[in-house]
N, C-alpha and C positions, 0 to 999 in steps of 0.2 A: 522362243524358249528363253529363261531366263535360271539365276539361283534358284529362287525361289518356289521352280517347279520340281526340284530334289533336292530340298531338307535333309529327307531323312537318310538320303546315299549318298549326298556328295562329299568331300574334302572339307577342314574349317580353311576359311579365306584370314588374310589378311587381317581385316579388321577383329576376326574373332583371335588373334592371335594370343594378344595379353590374357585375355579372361583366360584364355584354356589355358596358357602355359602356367598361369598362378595355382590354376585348379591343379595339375600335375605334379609339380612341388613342392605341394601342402601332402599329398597321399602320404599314406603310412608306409605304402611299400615300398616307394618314392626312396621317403627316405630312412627306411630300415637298409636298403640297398645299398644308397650311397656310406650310412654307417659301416657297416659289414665291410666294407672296400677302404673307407680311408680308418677305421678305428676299431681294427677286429677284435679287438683286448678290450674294449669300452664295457667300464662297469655300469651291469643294469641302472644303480641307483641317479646313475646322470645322462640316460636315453632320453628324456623330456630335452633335458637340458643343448643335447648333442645337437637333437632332432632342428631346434631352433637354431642354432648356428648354420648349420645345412641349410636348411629354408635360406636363411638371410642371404648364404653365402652364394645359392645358386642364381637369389634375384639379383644382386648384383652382378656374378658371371652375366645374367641374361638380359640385363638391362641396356645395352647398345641392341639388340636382335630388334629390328622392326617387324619383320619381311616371314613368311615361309621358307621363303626361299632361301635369305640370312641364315635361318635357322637351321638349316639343310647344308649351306654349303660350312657356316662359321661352325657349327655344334654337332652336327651328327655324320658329318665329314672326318671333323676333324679330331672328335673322340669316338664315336663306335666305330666305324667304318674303319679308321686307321687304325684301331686295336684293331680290329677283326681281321683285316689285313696282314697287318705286323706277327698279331700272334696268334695264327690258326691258318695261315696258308704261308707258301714258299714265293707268294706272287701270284698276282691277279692280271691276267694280262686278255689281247684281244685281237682281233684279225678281223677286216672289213667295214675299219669307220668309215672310208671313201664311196658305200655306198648311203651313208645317212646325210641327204640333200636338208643343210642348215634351211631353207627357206621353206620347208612344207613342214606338217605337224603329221607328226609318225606313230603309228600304232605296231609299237612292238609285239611281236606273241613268239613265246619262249617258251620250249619245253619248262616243264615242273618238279623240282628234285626236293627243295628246300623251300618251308612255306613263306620264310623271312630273306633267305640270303639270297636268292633268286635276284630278286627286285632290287634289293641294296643293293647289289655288287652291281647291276644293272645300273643305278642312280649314279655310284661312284666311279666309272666309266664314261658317263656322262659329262658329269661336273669336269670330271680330266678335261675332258675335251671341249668343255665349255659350252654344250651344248643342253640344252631345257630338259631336265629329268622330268619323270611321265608321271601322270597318276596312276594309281596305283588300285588293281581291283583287289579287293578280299572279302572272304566268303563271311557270311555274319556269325559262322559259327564259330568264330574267333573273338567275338565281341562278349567276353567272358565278365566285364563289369565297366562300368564309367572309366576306368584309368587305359585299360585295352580300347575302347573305341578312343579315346583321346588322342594315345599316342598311335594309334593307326591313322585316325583321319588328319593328326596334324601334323602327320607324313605321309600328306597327299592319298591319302589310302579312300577311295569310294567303295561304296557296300553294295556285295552283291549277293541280296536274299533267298536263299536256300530252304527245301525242306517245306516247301507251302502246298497247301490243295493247288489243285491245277489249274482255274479260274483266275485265281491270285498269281500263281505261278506266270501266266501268261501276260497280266496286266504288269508283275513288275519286271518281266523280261522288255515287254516294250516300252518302261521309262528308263529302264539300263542301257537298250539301245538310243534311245534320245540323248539317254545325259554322257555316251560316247559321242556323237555326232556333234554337240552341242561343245566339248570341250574340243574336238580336234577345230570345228572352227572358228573358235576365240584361239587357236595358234597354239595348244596347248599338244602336250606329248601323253599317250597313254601306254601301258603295260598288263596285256590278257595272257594269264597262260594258256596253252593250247591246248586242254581240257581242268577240268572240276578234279580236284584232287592230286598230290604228286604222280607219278610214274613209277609206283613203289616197287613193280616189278624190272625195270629198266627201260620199257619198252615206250619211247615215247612217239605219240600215238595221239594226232590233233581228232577232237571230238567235233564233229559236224555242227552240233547242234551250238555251238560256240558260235560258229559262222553265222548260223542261220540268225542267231541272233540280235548280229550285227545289223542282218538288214530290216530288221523289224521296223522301223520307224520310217523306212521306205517302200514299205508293203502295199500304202492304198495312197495311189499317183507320185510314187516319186521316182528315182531312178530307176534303170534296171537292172537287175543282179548283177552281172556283169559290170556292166559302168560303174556301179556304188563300189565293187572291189575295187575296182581301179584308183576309187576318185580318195580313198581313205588310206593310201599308203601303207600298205602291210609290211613290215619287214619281217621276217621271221632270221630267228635269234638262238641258236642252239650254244645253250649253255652245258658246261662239263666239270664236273671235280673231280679230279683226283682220288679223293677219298671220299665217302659218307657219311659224313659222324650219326646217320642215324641207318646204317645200314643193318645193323643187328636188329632193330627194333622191325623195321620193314619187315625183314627175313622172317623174324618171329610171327608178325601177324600174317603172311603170306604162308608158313607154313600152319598155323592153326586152323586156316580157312582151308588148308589143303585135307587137313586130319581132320578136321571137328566140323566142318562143311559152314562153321559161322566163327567171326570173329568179333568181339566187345569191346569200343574202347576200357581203355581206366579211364577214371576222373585225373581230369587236367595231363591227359596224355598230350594232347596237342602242344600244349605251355609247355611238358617235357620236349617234343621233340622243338620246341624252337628255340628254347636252350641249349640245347644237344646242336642245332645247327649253325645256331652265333658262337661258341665258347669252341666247342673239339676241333682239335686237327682235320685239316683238309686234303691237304698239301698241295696242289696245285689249282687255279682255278682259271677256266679261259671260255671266253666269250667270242662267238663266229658270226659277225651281223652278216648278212645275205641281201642280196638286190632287195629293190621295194617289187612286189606280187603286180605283175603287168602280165594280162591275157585276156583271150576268150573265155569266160567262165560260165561253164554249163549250171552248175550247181553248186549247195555248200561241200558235197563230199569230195568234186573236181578240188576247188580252191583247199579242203583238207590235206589231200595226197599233195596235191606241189608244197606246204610250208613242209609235210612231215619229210619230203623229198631232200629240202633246204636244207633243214636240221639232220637228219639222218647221211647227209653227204658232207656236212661242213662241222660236226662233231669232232672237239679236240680228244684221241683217242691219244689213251696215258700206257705204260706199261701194265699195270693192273688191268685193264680191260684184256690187253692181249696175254695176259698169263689164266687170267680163266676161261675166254674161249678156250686155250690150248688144254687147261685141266677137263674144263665139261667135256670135250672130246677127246680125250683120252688122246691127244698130239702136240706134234711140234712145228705145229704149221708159222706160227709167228713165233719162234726162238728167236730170232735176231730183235727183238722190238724189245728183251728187258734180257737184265743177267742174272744170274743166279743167285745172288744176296738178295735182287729186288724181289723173286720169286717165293722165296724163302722166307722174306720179311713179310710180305702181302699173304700168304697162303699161313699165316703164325695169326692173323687177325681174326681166324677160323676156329683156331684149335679147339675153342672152349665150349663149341655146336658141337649137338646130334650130327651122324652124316647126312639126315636130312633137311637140317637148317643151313649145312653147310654149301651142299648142295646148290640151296635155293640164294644164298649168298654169292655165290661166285656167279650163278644167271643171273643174276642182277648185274654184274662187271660185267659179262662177255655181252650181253644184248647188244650193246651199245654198237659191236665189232662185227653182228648178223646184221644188223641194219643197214650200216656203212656199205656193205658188201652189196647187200641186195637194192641200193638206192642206185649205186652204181650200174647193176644189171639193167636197174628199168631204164636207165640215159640209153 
């Protein structure tokens, strides 16, 4: 296997680094962005004018960046990721680097909350520790024009094709299984969530068919299921925030599908909620890496139930979690886990819901507190 047998999914390398970062920007939105942010008073009749100092100003910023990886750790380190950090969470913190063995190439899978900060916060964790951030899968239905596939793929982002007849469906499941196999051994690190879509109702929940996927490209004479889990170091990764910045939005299309039996996106709701998940309040955010996945493996749905085991036992569970179990069931089974300002202030993020979106809001928080409980029963 080589590059050049995933064109159209993999990551830009290296060598494509200058083309693409010129091409970036140059984009209008580029740099209408960066205007809006440093010159928000800039009178229209000198936007041409503006626009070209930006330009200039960024290629010079970016003219020491050789590397991806430069560009990762000097630029998107140290300006989104540290604003993101600084101003929308209280601390980013983590529990279980001692099981990420520096010398093997690691397939993370981490529940799915957030379609962007998932993975970031996951990268910048990384780099802390000085250890190879992953590439990074997304779904193509994020590929909304030239400047979105850009900056996804030249932040390691590979493409995983969605929404095809089934024919298609099958042949690019098994080049996405290849161009996994094929990056873990050039020594590289990947990042799958443990199903297709966030976990909008709380309930994180690894999809089988994720698995199976995996092993595709060892289907006709290669390993055997069992061995090939073994041989790809799974760690499973249960990530937690505090807060949702997009949990109203959730709630809402969770209760639509509840009443109206179907739900529509809008246009560019997705771009809305990955604003909504870089920019708003979070407040705390913690990351619980887990042993790497070592066993006898019957099946994908066996290796399913042990990551969702991983995740739902090693979940950093926050005082909002334990103040809506205690509302959904109408008790006080975890009173000692928050006080009463913090209950007060959390249960005021409500107020502005129907009781049935409110409802569906607060089982979004407590899920996380059913799960915990019942991962424990099956040990």
């Amino acid at each position: 296997m080589q590059d050049s047998d995933f064109e159209d999914i993999r990551p830009y390398r290296d060598y494509e680094f200058k083309k693409v970062i010129k091409r970036i920007i140059s984009d209008k939105w580029i740099l209408r962005g960066v205007r809006k942010y440093v010159c928000p008073r800039c009178p229209v009749i000198i936007y041409p004018f503006v626009h070209t100092v930006i330009r200039l100003w960024l290629m010079v910023k970016l003219a020491p960046v050789k590397t991806i990886d430069d560009f990762h750790t000097e630029i998107i380190r140290k300006t989104v990721l540290l604003w993101a950090e600084d101003n929308t969470t209280s601390g980013v913190t983590w529990s279980g680097e001692e099981h990420i063995n520096r010398d093997k190439s690691i397939l993370y899978i981490t529940n799915h909350r957030d379609i962007v900060m998932d993975s970031s916060f996951l990268s910048m964790i990384l780099m802390d520790l000085k250890l190879k951030t992953p590439e990074i899968a997304f779904g193509d239905n994020l590929l909304m024009n030239q400047l979105t596939s850009d900056l996804i793929r030249i932040n390691k982002g590979f493409i995983v094709k969605r929404n095809l007849p089934i024919r298609e469906r099958i042949v690019e499941s098994v080049k996405l299984s290849r161009y996994i196999l094929y990056t873990l051994r050039n020594g590289h690190a990947i990042w799958l969530a443990q199903r297709e879509g966030r976990a909008k109702d709380g309930d994180d929940r690894s999809n089988p068919s994720i698995i199976k996927m995996l092993y595709l490209s060892q289907r006709k004479g290669g390993m055997s299921f069992s061995d090939y889990i073994n041989s790809i170091n799974i760690i499973p990764v249960a990530i937690s925030y505090q807060l949702d910045p997009c949990d109203s939005m959730k709630a809402r299309e969770l209760w639509k599908l509840k009443t109206e039996g179907v739900y529509k996106k809008k246009p560019k709701e997705d771009l809305m909620s990955i604003v909504r998940g870089i920019r708003d309040w979070k407040d705390g955010v913690h990351y619980s890496f887990n042993p790497i996945l070592k066993g006898e493996w019957k099946d994908a749905q066996h290796v399913a139930e042990a990551i969702d085991r991983d995740i739902h036992g090693s979940y950093h569970l926050w005082p909002e979690n334990y103040i809506a179990s205690d509302e959904i069931h109408a008790c006080s089974e975890y009173r000692k886990e928050y006080t009463e300002e913090e209950k007060m202030a959390f249960l005021r993020r409500f107020a502005h819901m129907n009781p049935e979106m409110r409802k569906i809001s607060l089982e979004i928080y407590a899920k996380p507190v059913e799960n915990r409980e019942s991962s424990r029963k099956r040990k």
